[in-house]
N, C-alpha and C positions, 0 to 999 in steps of 0.2 A: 158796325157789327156788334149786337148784343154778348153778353158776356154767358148768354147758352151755346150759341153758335162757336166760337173761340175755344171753349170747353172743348165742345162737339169735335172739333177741326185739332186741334191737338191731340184729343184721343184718335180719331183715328189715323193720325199720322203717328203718334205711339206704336198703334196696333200693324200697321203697316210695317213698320222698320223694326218690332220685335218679331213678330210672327214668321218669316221668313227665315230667321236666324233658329227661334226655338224647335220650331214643329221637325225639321228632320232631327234633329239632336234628340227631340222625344220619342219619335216613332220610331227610330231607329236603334236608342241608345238599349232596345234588351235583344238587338239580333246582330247576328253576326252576316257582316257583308261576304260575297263572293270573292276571292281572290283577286279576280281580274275588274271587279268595280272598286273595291279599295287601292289598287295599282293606278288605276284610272282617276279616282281620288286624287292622290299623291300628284297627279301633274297638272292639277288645276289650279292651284298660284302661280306656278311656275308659269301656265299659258296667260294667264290674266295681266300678271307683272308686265309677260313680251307682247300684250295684243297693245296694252300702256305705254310704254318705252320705246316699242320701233319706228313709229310714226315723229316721236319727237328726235327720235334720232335720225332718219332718212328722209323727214320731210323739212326744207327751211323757205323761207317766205312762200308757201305755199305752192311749191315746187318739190318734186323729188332730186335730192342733191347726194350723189354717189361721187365727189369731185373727193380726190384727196387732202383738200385744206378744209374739211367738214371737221372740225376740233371734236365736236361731241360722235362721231360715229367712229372718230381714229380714238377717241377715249374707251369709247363701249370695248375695243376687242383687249386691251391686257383686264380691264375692271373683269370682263368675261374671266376670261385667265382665272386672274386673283379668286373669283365668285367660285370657280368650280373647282377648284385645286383646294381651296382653303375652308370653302363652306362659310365662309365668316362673313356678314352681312356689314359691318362698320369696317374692313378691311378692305371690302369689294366699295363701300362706298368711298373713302377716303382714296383711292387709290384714283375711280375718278375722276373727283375733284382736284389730285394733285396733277393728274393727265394734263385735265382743262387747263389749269391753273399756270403748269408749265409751259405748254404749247402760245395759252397769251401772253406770258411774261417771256416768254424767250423768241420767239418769233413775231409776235404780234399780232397775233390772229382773234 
C-alpha cells in the first residue's frame, strides 16, 4: 500500500470514529431537549452496559446456564445491590470480584 492510500485510510477512519461522537454534541449543544428524550437519554448506558453484561453472565460454554453454582450470575445480584444503593462504580466493582473471588476460594468453583 502506497503511503497516499495509508494516509487516505487513516483519515477516514479518523473521520468515521470522530463524526459520530462530535455532530450531535454540535447540533444539539444550542437546543434544549424534550423532557421525555433527555429521560430517555439518561437510560441509554445503563441499557448498553446490560445488553454487555448479561450474555457473559447467563451464557457459559455456549449454553444458557441459569444453574445455581453459575459464580458470575450468583455474583451479579449483591454487585446489583451494592451498584443501586451506593451509586459507586469501584464499590459495585470490587464487590464483585470479591463475590467471585470468595465463592472460588471457599467452595471451589
Amino acid at each position: 500500500m502506497d503511503q497516499k492510500s495509508v494516509f487516505l485510510t487513516i483519515l477516514g477512519m479518523a473521520l468515521v470514529t470522530y463524526l459520530p461522537r462530535v455532530l450531535p454534541t454540535w447540533l444539539l449543544s444550542a437546543r434544549t431537549l424534550p423532557p421525555r428524550v433527555e429521560a430517555w437519554l439518561r437510560q441509554v448506558p445503563v441499557a448498553v452496559l446490560a445488553a454487555m453484561l448479561i450474555p457473559d453472565l447467563i451464557v457459559q460454554q455456549g449454553r444458557i446456564d441459569l444453574r445455581p453454582d453459575n459464580i458470575f450470575l450468583l455474583a451479579a445480584l449483591p454487585t446489583l445491590l451494592v451498584a443501586w444503593k451506593t451509586k459507586n462504580f469501584f464499590g459495585s466493582v470490587l464487590t464483585g470480584m470479591a463475590v467471585v473471588a470468595g465463592a472460588r476460594f471457599f467452595f471451589g468453583v
